[in-house]
NUFI-935042 format. One line per 10 residues: number of its first residue (from 1); their letters; for each residue x, y, z of N, C-alpha, C. Coordinates in nm, 3 decimals, always signed. Layout:
// residues N
NUM	a	X Y Z X Y Z X Y Z ~ ...
// end
This chain:
// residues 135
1	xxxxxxxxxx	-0.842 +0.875 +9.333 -0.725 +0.909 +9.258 -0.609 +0.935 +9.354 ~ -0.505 +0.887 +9.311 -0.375 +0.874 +9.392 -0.317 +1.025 +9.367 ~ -0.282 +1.100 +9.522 -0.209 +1.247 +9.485 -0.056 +1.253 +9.493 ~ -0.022 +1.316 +9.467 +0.151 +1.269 +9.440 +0.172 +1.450 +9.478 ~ +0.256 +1.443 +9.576 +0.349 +1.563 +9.670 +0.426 +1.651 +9.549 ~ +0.445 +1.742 +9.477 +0.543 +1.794 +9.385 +0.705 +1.782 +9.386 ~ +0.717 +1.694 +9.525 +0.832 +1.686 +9.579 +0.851 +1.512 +9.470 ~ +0.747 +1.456 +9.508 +0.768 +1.348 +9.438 +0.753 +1.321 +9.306 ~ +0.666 +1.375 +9.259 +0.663 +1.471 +9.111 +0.775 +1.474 +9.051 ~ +0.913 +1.567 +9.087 +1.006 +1.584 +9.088 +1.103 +1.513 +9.029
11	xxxxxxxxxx	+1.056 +1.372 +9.183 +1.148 +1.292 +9.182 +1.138 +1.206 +9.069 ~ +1.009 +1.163 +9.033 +0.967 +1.065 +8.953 +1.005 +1.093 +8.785 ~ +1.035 +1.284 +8.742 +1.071 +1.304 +8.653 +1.201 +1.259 +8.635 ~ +1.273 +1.299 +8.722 +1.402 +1.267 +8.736 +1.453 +1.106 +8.732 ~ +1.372 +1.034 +8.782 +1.383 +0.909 +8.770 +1.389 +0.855 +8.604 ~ +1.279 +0.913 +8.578 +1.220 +0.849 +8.384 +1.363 +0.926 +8.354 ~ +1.397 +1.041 +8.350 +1.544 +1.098 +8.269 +1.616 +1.013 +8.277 ~ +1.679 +0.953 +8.401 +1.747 +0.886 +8.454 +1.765 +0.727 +8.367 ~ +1.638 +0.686 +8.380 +1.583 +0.542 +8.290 +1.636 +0.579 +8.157 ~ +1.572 +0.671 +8.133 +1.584 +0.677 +7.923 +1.754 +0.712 +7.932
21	xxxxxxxxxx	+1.795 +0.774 +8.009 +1.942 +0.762 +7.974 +2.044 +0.648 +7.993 ~ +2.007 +0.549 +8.083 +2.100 +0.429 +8.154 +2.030 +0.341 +8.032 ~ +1.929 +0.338 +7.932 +1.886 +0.262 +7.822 +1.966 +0.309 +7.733 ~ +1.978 +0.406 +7.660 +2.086 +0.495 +7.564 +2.204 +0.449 +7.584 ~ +2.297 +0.422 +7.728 +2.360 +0.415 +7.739 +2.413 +0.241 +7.734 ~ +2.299 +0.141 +7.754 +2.348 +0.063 +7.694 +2.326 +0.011 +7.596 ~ +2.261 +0.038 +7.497 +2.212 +0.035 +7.333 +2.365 +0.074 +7.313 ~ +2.430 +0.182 +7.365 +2.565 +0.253 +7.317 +2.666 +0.108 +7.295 ~ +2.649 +0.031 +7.436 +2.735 -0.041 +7.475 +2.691 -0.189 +7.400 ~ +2.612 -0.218 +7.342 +2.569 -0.307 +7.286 +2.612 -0.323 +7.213
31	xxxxxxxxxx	+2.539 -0.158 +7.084 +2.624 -0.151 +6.945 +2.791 -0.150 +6.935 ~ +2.845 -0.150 +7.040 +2.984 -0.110 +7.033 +3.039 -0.283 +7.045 ~ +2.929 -0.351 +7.127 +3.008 -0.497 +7.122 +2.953 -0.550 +7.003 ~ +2.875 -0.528 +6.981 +2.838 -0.642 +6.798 +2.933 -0.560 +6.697 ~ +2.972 -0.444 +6.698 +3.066 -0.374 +6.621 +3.176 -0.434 +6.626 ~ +3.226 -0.472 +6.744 +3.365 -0.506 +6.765 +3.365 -0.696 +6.757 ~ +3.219 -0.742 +6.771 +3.251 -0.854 +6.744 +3.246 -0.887 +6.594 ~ +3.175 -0.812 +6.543 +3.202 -0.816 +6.365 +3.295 -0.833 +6.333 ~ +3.393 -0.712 +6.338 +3.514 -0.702 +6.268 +3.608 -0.794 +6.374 ~ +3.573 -0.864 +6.469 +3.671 -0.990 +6.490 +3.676 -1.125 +6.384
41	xxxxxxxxxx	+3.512 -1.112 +6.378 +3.492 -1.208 +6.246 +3.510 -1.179 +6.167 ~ +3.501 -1.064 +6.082 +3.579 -1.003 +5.962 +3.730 -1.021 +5.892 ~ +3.790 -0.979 +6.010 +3.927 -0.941 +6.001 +4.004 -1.043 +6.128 ~ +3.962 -1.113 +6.153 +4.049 -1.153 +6.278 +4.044 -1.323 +6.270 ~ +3.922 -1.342 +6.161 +3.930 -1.503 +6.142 +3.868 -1.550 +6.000 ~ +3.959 -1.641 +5.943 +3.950 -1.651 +5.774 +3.854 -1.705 +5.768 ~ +3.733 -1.668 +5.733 +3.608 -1.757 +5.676 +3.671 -1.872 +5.558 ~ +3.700 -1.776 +5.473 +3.723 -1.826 +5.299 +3.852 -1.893 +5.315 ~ +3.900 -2.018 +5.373 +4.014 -2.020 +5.387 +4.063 -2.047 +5.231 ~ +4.171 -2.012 +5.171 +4.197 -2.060 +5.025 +4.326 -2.228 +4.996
51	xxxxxxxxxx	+4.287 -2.343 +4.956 +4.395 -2.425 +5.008 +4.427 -2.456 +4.831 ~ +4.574 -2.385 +4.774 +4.587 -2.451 +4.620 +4.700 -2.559 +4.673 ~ +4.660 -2.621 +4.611 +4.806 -2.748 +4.575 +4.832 -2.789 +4.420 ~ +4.941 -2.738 +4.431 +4.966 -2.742 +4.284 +5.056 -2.935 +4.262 ~ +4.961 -2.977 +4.119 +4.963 -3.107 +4.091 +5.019 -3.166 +4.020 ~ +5.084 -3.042 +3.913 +5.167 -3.058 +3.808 +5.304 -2.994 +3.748 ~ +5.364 -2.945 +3.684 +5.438 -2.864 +3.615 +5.429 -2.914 +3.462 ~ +5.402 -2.827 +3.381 +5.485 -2.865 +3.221 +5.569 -2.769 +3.204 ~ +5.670 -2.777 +3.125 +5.737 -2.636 +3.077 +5.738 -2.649 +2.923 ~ +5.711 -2.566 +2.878 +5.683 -2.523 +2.705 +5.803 -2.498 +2.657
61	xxxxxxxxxx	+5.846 -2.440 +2.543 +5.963 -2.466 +2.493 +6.004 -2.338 +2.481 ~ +5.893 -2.269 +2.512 +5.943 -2.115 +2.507 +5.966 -2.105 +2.658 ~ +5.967 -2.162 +2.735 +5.993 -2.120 +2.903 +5.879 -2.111 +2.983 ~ +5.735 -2.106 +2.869 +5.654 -2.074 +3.021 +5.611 -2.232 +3.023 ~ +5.560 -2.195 +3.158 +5.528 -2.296 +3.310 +5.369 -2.308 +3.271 ~ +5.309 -2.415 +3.254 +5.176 -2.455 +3.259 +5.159 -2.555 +3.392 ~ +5.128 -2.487 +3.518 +5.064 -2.551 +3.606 +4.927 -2.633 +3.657 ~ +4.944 -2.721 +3.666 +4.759 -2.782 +3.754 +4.766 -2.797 +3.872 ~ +4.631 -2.694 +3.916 +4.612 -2.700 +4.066 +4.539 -2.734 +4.097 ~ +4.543 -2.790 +4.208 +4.354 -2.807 +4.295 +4.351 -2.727 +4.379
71	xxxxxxxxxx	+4.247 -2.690 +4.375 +4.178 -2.503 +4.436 +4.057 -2.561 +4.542 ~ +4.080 -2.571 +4.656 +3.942 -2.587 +4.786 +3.965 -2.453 +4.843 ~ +3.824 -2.435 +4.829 +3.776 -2.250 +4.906 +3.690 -2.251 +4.981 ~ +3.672 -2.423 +5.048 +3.598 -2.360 +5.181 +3.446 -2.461 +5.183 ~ +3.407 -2.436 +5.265 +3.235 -2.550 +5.238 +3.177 -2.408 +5.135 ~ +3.133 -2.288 +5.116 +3.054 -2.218 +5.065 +3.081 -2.275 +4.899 ~ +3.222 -2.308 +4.809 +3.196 -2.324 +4.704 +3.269 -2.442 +4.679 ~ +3.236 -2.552 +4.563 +3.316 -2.654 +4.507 +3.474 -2.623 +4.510 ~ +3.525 -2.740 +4.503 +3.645 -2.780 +4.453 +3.647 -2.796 +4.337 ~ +3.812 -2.743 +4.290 +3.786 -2.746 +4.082 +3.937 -2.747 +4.110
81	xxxxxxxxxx	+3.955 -2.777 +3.984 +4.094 -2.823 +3.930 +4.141 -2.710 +3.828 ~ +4.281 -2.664 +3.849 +4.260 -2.548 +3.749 +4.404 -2.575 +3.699 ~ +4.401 -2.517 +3.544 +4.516 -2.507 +3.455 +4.551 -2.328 +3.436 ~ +4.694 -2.316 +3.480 +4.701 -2.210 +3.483 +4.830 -2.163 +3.410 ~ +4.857 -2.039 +3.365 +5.017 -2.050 +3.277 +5.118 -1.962 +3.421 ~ +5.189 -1.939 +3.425 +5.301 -1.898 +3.555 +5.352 -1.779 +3.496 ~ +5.353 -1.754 +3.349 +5.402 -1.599 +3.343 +5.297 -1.524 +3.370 ~ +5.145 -1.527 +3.337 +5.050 -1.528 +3.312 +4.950 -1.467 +3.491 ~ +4.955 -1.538 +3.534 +4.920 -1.612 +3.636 +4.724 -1.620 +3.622 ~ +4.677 -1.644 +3.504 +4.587 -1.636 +3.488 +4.533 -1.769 +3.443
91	xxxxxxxxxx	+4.402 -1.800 +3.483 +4.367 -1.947 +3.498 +4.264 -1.971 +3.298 ~ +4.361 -2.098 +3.260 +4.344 -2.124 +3.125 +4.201 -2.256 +3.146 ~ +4.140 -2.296 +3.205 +4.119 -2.399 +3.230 +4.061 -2.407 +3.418 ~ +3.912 -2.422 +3.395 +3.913 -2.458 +3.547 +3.736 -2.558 +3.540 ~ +3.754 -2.669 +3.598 +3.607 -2.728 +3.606 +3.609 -2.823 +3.757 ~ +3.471 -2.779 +3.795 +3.486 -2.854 +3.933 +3.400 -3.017 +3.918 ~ +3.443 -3.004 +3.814 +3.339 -3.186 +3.795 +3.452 -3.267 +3.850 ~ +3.545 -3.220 +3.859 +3.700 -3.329 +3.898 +3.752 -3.294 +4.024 ~ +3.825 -3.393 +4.093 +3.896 -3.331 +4.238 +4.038 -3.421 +4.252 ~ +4.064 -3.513 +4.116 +4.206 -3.589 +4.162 +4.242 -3.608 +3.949
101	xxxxxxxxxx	+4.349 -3.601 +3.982 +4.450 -3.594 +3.844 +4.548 -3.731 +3.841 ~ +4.480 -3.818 +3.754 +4.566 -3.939 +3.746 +4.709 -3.911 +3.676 ~ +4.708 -3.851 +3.592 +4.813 -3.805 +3.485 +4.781 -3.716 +3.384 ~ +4.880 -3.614 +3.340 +4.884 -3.519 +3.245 +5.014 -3.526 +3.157 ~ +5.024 -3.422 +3.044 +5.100 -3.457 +2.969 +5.065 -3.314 +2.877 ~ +5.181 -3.295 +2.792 +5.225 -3.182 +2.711 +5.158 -3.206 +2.580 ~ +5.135 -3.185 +2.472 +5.108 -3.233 +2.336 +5.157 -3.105 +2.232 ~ +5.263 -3.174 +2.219 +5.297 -3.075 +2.093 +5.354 -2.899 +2.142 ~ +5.361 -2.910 +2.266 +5.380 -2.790 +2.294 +5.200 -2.652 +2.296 ~ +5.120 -2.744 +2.199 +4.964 -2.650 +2.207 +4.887 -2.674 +2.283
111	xxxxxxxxxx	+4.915 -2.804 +2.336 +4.770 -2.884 +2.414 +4.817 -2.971 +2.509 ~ +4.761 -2.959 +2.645 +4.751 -2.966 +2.757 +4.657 -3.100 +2.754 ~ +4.733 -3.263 +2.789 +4.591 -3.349 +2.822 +4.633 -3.392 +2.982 ~ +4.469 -3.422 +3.030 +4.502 -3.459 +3.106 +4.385 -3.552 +3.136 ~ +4.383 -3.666 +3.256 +4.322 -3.785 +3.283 +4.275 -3.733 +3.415 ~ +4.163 -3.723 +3.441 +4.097 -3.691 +3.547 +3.976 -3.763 +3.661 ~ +3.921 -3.736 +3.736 +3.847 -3.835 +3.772 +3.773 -3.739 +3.926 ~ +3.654 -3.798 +3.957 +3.592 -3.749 +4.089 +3.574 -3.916 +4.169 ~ +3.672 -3.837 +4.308 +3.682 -3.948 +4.399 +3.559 -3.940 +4.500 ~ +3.454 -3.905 +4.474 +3.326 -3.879 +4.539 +3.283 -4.027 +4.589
121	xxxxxxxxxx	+3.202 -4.044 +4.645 +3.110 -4.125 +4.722 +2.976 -4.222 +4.639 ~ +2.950 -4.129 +4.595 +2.814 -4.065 +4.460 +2.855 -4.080 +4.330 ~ +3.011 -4.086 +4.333 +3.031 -4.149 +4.155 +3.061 -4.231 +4.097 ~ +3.055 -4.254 +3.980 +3.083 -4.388 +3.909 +3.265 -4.420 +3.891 ~ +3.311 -4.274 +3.968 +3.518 -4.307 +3.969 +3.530 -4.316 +3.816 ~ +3.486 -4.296 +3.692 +3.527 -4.310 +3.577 +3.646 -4.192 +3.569 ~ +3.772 -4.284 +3.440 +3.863 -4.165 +3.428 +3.806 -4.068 +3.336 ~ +3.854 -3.942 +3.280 +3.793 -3.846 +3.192 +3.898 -3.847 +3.130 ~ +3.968 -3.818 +3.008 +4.038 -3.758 +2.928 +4.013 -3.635 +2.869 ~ +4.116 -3.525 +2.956 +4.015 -3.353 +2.911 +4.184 -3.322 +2.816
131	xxxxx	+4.112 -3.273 +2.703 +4.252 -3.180 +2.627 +4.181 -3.040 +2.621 ~ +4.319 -2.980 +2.619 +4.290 -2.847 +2.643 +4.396 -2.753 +2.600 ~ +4.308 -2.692 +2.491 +4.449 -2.609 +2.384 +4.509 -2.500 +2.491 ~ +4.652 -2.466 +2.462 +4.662 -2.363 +2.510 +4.768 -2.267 +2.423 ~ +4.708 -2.130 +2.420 +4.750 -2.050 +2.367 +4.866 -1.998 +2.413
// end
């Protein structure tokens, strides 16, 4: 059996303190960089970028604005086409089966048509004819 001096004893406690604290201390420094690299990704770069382009205007006879937009939010969700009123700013109308607007048109002041279509890869390009009342 190996004898160890109390002198070295000592030392060797002092050493392990030493260890478990220079470990603590960079666990400290670790958590503080994944902390700070989070909130760079958080706050410092747009995941969700939001891209509307608005495709249309109608104006109603009372003044409000019936807009069509196309709404891309990014690879996480589809593209959709949305009908929205401008006093309002609340969306009357939104389906992502479509991504291009051949033509639209007013009806009567109640109803919203419009000619639609998916310029996909994968589709048959047929036009759609969507009407769509609006209150």
């Amino acid at each position: 059996m190996l004898k160890v001096r109390p002198d070295d004893q000592l030392m060797i406690k002092a050493w392990i303190r030493y260890d478990k604290k220079e470990k603590k201390v960079q666990r400290n420094i670790m958590n503080r960089y994944t902390i700070a690299f989070a909130l760079l990704i958080l706050y410092g770069c747009n995941l969700f970028e939001k891209d509307e382009r608005l495709l249309a205007e109608h104006l109603r006879k009372n003044g409000e604005k019936i807009n069509i937009y196309y709404v891309s939010l990014g690879a996480t969700t589809n593209d959709v086409i949305q009908v929205r009123k401008s006093n309002k700013d609340s969306v009357v109308w939104a389906e992502d089966k479509y991504n291009y607007l051949k033509d639209s048109k007013l009806i009567n002041d109640t109803a919203l048509q419009m000619v639609l279509t998916d310029t996909g890869t994968n589709f048959k390009n047929e036009l759609d004819t969507v009407n769509i009342r609006i209150k």
